[in-house]
Wavefront OBJ file of the C-alpha trace (Angstrom):
o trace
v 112.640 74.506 106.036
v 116.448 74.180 105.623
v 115.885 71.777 103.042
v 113.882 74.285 101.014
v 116.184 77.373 101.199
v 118.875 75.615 100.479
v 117.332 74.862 97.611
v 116.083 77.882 96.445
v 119.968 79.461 97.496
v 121.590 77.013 95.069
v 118.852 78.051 92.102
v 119.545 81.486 92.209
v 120.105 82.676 88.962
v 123.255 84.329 88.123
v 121.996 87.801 87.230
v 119.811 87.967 90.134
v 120.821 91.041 91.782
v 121.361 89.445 95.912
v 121.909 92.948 97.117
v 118.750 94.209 96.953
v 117.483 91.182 98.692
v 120.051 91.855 101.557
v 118.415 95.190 101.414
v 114.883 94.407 101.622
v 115.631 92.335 104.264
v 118.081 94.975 106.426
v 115.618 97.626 105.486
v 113.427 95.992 107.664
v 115.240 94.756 109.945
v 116.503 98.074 111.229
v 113.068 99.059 111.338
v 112.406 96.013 114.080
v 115.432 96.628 116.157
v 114.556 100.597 115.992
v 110.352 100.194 117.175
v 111.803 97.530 119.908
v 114.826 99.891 121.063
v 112.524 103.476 121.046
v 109.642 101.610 123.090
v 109.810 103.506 126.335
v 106.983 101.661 128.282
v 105.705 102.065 132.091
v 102.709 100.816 134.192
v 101.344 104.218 132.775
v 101.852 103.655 129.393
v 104.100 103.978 126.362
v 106.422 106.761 125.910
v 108.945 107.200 123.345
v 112.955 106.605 124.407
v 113.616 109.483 121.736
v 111.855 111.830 123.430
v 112.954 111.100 127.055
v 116.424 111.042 125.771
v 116.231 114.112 122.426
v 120.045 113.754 122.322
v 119.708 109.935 120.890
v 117.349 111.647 118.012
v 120.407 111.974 115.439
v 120.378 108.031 115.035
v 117.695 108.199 113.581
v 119.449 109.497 110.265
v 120.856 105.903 110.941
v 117.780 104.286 111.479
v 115.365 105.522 109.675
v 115.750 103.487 106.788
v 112.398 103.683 105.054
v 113.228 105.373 102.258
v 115.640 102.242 101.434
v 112.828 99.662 101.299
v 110.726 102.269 98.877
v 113.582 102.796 96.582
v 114.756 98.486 96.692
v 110.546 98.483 95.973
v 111.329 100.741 92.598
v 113.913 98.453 91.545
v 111.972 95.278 91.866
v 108.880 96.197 90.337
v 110.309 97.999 87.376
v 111.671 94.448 86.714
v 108.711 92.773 87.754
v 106.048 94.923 85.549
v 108.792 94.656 82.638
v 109.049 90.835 82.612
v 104.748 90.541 82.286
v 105.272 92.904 79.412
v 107.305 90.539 77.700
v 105.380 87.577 78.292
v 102.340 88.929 77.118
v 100.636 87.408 73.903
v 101.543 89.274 70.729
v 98.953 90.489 68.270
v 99.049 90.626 64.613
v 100.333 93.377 63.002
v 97.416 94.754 61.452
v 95.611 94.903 65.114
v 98.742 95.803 66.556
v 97.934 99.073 68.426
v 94.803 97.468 69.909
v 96.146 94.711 70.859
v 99.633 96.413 72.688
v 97.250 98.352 74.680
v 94.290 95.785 75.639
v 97.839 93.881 76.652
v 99.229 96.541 78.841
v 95.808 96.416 80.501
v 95.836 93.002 81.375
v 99.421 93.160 82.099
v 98.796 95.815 84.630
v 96.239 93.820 86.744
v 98.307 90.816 86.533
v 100.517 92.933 87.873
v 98.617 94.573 90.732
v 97.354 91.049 91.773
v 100.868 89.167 91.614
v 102.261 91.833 94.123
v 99.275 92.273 96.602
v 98.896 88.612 97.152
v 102.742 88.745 98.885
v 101.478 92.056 101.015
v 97.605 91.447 101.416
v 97.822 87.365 102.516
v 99.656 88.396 105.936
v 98.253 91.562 106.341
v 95.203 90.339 106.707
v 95.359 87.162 108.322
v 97.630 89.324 111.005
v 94.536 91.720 111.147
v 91.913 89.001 111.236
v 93.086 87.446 114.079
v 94.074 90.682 115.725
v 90.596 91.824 115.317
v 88.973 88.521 117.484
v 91.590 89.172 119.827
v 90.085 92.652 119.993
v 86.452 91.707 120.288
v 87.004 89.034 122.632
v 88.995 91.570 125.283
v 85.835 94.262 124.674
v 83.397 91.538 125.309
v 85.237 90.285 128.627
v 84.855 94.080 129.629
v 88.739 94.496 129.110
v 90.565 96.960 126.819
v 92.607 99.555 129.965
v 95.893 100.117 130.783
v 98.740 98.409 128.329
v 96.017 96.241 126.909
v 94.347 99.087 125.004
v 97.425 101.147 124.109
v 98.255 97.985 122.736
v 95.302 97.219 120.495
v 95.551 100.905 119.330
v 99.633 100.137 118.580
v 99.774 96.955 116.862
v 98.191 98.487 113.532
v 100.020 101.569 113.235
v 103.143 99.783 110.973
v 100.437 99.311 108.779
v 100.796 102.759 107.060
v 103.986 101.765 105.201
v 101.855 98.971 103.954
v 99.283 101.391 102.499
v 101.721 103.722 100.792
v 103.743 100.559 99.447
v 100.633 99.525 97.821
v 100.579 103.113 96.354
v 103.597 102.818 94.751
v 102.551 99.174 93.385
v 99.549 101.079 91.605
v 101.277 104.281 90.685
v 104.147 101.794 88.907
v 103.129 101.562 85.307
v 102.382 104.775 84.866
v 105.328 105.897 86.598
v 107.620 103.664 84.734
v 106.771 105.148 81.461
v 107.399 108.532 82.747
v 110.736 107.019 83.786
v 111.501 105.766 80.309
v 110.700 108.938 78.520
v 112.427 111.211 80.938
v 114.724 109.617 82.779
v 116.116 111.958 85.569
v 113.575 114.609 84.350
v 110.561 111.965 86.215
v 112.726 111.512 89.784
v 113.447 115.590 89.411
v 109.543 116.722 88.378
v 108.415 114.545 91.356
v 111.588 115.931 93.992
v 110.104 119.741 92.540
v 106.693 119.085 93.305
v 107.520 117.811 96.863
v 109.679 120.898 97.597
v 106.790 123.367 95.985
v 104.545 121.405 98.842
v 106.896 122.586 101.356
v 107.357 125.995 100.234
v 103.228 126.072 99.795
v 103.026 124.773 103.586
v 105.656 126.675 105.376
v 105.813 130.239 103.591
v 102.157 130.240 102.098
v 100.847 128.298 104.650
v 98.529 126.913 102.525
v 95.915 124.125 104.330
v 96.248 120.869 103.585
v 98.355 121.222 101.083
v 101.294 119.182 102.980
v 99.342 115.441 102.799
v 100.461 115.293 99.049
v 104.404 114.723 100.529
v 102.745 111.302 100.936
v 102.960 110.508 97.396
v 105.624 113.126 95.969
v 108.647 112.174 98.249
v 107.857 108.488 99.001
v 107.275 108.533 94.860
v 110.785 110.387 94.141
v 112.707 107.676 96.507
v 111.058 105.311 94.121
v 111.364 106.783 91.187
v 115.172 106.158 92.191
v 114.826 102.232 91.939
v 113.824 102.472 88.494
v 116.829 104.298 87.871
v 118.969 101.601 89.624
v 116.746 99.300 87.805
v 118.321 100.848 84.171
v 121.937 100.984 85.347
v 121.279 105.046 85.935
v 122.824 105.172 89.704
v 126.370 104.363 87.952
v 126.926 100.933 89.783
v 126.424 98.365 86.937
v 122.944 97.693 88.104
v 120.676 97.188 85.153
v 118.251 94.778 85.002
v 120.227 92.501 83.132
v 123.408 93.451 84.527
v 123.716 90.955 87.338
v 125.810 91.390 90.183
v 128.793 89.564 88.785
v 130.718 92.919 87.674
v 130.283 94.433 90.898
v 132.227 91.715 92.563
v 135.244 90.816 90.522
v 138.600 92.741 90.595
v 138.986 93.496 87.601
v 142.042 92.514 85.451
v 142.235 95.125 82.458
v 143.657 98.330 82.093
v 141.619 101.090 83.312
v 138.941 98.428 85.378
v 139.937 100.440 88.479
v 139.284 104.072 87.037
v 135.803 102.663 85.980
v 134.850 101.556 89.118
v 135.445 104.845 90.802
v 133.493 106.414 88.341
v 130.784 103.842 88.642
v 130.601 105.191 92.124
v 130.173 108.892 91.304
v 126.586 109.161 91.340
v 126.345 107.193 94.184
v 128.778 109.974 96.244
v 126.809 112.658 94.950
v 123.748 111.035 96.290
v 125.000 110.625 99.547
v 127.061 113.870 99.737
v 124.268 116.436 98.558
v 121.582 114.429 100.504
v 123.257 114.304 103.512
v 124.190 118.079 102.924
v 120.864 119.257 102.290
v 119.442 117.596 105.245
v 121.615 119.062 107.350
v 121.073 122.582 106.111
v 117.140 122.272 105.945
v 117.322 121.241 109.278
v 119.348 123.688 110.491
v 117.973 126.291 108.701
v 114.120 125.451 107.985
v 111.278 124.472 110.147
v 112.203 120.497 110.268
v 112.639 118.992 113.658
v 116.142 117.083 113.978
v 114.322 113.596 114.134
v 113.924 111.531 111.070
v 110.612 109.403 112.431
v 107.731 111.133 114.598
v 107.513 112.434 117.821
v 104.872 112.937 120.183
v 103.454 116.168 120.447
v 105.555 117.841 117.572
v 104.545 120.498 115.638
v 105.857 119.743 112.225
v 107.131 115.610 111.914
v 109.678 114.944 109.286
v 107.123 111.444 108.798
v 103.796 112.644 108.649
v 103.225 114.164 106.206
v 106.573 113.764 104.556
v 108.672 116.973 104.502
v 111.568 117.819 101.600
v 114.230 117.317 104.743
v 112.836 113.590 104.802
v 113.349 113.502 100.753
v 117.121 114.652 101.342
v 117.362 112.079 103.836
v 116.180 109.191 101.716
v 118.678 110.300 99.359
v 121.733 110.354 101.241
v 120.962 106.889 102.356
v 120.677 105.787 98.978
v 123.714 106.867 98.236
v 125.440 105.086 100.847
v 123.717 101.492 100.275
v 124.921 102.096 96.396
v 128.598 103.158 98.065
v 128.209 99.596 100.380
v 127.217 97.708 96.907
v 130.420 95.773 96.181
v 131.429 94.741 98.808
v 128.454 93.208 100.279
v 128.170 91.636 96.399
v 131.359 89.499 97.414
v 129.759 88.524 100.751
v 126.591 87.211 99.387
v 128.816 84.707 97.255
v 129.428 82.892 99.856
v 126.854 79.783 99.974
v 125.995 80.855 104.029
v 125.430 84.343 103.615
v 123.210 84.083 101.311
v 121.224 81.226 102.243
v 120.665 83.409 105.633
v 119.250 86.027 103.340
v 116.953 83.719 101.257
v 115.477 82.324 104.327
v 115.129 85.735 106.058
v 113.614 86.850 102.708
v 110.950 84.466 102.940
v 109.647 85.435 106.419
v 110.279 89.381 106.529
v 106.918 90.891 106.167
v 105.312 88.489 108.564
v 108.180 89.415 111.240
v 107.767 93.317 110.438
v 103.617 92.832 111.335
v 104.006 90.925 114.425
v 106.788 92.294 115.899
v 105.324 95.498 117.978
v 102.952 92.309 119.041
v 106.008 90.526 120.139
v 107.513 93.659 122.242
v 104.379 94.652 124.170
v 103.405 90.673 124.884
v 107.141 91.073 126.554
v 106.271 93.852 128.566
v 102.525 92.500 129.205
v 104.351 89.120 130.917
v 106.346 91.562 133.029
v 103.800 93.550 134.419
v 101.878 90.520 134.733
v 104.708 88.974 136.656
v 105.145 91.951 138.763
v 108.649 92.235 137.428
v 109.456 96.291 137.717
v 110.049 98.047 135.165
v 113.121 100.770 135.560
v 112.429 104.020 134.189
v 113.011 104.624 130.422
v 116.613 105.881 129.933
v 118.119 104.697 133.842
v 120.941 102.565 134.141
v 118.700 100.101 135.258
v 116.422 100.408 132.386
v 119.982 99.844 129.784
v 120.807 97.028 131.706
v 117.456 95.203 131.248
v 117.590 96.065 127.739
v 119.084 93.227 126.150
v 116.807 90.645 127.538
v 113.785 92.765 126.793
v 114.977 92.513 123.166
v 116.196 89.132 123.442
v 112.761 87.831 124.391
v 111.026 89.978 121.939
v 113.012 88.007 119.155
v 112.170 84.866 120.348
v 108.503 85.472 120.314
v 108.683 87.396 117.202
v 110.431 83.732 115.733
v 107.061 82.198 117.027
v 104.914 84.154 116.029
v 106.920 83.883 112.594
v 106.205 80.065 112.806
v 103.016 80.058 113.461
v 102.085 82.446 110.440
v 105.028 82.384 108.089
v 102.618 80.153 105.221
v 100.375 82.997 104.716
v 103.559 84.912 103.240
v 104.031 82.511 100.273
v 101.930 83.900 97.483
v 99.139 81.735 96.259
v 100.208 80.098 92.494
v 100.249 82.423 88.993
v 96.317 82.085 87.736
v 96.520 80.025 84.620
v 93.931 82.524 83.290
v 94.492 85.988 81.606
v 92.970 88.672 82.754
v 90.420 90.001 80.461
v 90.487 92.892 78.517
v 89.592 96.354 80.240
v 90.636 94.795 83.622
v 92.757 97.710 84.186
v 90.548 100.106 85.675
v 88.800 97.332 87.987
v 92.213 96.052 89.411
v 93.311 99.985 89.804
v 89.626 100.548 91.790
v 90.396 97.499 94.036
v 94.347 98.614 95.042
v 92.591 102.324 95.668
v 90.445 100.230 98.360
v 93.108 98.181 99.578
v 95.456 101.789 100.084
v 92.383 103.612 101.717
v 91.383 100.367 103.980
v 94.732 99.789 104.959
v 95.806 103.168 106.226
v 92.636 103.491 108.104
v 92.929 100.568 109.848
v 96.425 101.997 111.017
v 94.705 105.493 112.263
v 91.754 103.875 113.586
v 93.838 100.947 115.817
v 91.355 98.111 117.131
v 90.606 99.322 119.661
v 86.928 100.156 120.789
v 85.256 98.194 117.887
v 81.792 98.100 119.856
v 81.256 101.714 121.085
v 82.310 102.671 116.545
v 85.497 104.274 117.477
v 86.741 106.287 114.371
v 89.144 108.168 112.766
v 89.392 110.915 109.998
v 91.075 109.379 106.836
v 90.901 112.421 104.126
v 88.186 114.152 106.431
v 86.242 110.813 106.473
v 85.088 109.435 109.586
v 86.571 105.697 109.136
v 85.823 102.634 111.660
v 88.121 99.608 112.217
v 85.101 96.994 110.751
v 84.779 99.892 107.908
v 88.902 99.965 106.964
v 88.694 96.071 106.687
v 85.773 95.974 104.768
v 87.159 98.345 102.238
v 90.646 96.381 102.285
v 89.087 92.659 101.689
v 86.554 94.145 98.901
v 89.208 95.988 96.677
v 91.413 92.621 97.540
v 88.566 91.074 95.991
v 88.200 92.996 93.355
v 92.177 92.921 92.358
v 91.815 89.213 92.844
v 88.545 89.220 90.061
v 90.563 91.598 87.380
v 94.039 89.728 88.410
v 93.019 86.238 87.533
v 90.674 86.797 84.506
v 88.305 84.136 82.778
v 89.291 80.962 81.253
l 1 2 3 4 5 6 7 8 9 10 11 12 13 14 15 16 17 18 19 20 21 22 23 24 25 26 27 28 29 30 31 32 33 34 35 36 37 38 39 40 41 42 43 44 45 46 47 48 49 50 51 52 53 54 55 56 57 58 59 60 61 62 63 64 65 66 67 68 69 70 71 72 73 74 75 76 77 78 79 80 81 82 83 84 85 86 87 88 89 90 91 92 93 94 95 96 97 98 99 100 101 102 103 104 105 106 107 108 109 110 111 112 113 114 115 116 117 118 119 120 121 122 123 124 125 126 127 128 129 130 131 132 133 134 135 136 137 138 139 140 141 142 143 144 145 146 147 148 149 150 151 152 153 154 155 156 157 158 159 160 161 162 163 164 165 166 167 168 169 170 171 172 173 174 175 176 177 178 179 180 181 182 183 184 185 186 187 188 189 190 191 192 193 194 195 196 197 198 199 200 201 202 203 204 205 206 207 208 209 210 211 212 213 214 215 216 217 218 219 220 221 222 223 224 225 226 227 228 229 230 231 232 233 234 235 236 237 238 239 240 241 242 243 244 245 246 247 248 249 250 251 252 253 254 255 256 257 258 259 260 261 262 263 264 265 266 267 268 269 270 271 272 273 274 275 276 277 278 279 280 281 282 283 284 285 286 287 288 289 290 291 292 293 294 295 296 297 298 299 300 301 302 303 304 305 306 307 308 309 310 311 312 313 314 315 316 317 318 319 320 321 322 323 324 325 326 327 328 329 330 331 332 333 334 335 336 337 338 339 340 341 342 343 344 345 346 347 348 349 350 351 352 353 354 355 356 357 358 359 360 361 362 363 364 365 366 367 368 369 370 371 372 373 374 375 376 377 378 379 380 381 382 383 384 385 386 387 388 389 390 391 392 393 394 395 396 397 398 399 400 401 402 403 404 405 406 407 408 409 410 411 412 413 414 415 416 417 418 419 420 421 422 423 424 425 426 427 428 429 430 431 432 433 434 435 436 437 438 439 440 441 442 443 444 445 446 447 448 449 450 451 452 453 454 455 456 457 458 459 460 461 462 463 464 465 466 467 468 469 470 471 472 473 474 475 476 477 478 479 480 481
């Protein structure tokens, strides 16, 4: 495998923008390290850290670093869905109009199936074999103690998943908004997610909160097609490269441009963090930037405008961080360590709360006690409790890293009117996927369910919905020859 990223490292093309690779990667990354670190397990069960300890809960304006992958997302599939556009087959010009938008079509479930092969192949090989696992401990009459809270855990990352194939779908659309408004698109979609708030907290209106799923996860992406255009102020359009971000700059004035190339970025970071601060102070948001048990209102789920602020402010700062993390990833070793982290990162992000509780499964099993969450003790052991759940992550990774290489382009073109059919499928994939992470795996005999948009949804149900709209993605995707 060194070979091969070497390799790929020394192809890299010179306007390939590395930083957001290093920040897909980090993104995720921080997510790992946080799930491992918050884990407060027992012989009793798993509690959270950040609620045995609420004065550790400001990290998590650290930590929670969602909003970073969503808005990194933006920027790569504005380029993505762009670059199929200008492959696509031109017309003639007296069939012009038909032909741009039978194109689009097409173009659009290229799209869709180009970027749910990378997210569907490990999904749902890691949910395949999770599921056996599942039926084989219900058969042998097991399923108690850490062995169920496990099979209910191990599919709960799998929301992200679901709303990241939102944002896939809602793309095209999205990006045209983008190009005809600009700001206007990220500021329509920032208004409707505070209106939700206003609607839930002063109105009190029912329900009315579970469309913060799509207006503030949308708004942070909205932001990456901004980056995407060179709109944050960095020099980071899509044909910009990362090569002016990195020099020094030798003309007159290069110095009074670069600190106005980081104005937007400041004002990111400044009012988010700002507004954050004051709409938690002030409003009905809880301090914590990910979900707690037993809270009234999460910051999570459903998004809240105080998450939004957030995911701006942290924005901000990655755009401040640009530069000089553009001069490290010149260097041949840093970025080779990126490339081949790139190349395994989703498979590490689904196994890895399978990697922490198969830590703390050996140690019960060994009688090894377990310190209360928070002791001395418990800090001490720390380290090698991580420790061993990176090794076994790296296993793991091994053993299922080839399902995260996406299967070859089709040498077909997808036919016209495909559209609608590869939009159908994703809606299937979204709706399969983030049932499966309500749901868990656990009780798959007795039916256990859960409500997904006041539908009673099974585990065998959310997977049956998620491989049929892959299917059907995978049908309008590859086309006929």
């Amino acid at each position: 495998m060194g070979s091969a990223v070497r390799v790929l490292a020394e192809a890299t093309p010179a306007t390939r923008d590395r930083y957001v690779d290093l920040l897909r990667v980090g993104s995720l990354a921080v997510v790992v390290l946080g799930h491992w670190m918050m884990a407060a397990v027992t012989p009793d069960g798993v509690g959270n850290l950040l609620a045995v300890v609420p004065a550790l809960q400001p990290l998590t304006w650290l930590l929670q670093v969602m909003p970073v992958f969503f808005f990194v997302g933006g920027f790569s599939h504005a380029l993505s869905y762009r670059s199929l556009l200008r492959k696509r087959p031109k017309g003639s010009a007296a069939s012009a109009s038909a032909a741009s938008a039978t194109s689009a079509d097409s173009v659009y479930a290229a799209f869709l199936r180009a970027r749910l092969q990378r997210l569907l192949r490990p999904t749902m090989v890691f949910v395949l074999v999770w599921g056996v696992v599942a039926l084989l401990v219900q058969l042998l009459g097991g399923g108690g103690g850490l062995t169920g809270v496990t099979l209910r855990l191990v599919t709960q990352p799998l929301w992200f998943i679901g709303i990241y194939l939102a944002m896939v779908a809602f793309t095209p659309p999205l990006l045209r908004l983008h190009e005809r408004y600009g700001w206007g698109a990220f500021a329509g979609l920032a208004g409707a997610a505070a209106a939700v708030d206003v609607l839930r907290f002063a109105a009190e209106v029912p329900y009315v909160e579970f469309l913060n799923f799509a207006f503030v996860w949308l708004a942070v992406h909205q932001l990456g097609f901004l980056r995407a255009d060179g709109r944050l102020g960095t020099g980071t359009g899509s044909a910009s490269g990362t090569g002016s971000a990195s020099g020094t700059g030798s003309t007159p004035g290069t110095g009074l441009r670069a600190l106005g190339s980081l104005r937007v970025p400041a004002l990111l970071a400044g009012g988010g963090l700002i507004g954050a601060v004051v709409l938690v102070a002030a409003g009905p948001y809880p301090l914590s930037m990910v979900g707690m048990p037993g809270e009234k209102v999460s910051n999570m789920a459903p998004p809240t405008l105080a998450l939004l602020a957030h995911g701006l402010w942290l924005v901000g700062a990655v755009e401040l961080l640009r530069a000089p993390a553009a001069r490290l990833l010149a260097r041949p070793r840093a970025w080779r360590t990126v490339v081949a982290a790139n190349g395994v990162a989703m498979t590490a992000f689904l196994w890895h709360l399978t990697a922490m509780l198969g830590v703390y499964g050996a140690l019960l099993a060994l009688d090894v006690p377990l310190p209360e969450p928070a002791t001395a003790a418990w800090w001490a052991q720390t380290p090698l409790r991580l420790a061993a759940a990176a090794a076994l992550t790296a296993a793991l990774v091994a053993a299922f890293r080839a399902f995260e290489h996406p299967a070859p382009p089709s040498a077909t073109t997808p036919a016209p009117g495909s559209g609608p059919l590869a939009a159908l499928g994703a809606t299937l994939c979204l709706l399969g996927v983030l049932g499966l992470s309500m749901v868990g795996l656990g009780g798959l005999l007795e039916g256990r369910t859960a409500l997904l948009i006041a539908i009673p949804v099974s585990a065998p149900a959310a997977v049956a919905m998620t491989l049929g709209g892959w299917l059907l993605v995978e049908r309008a995707g590859r086309g006929a020859r």
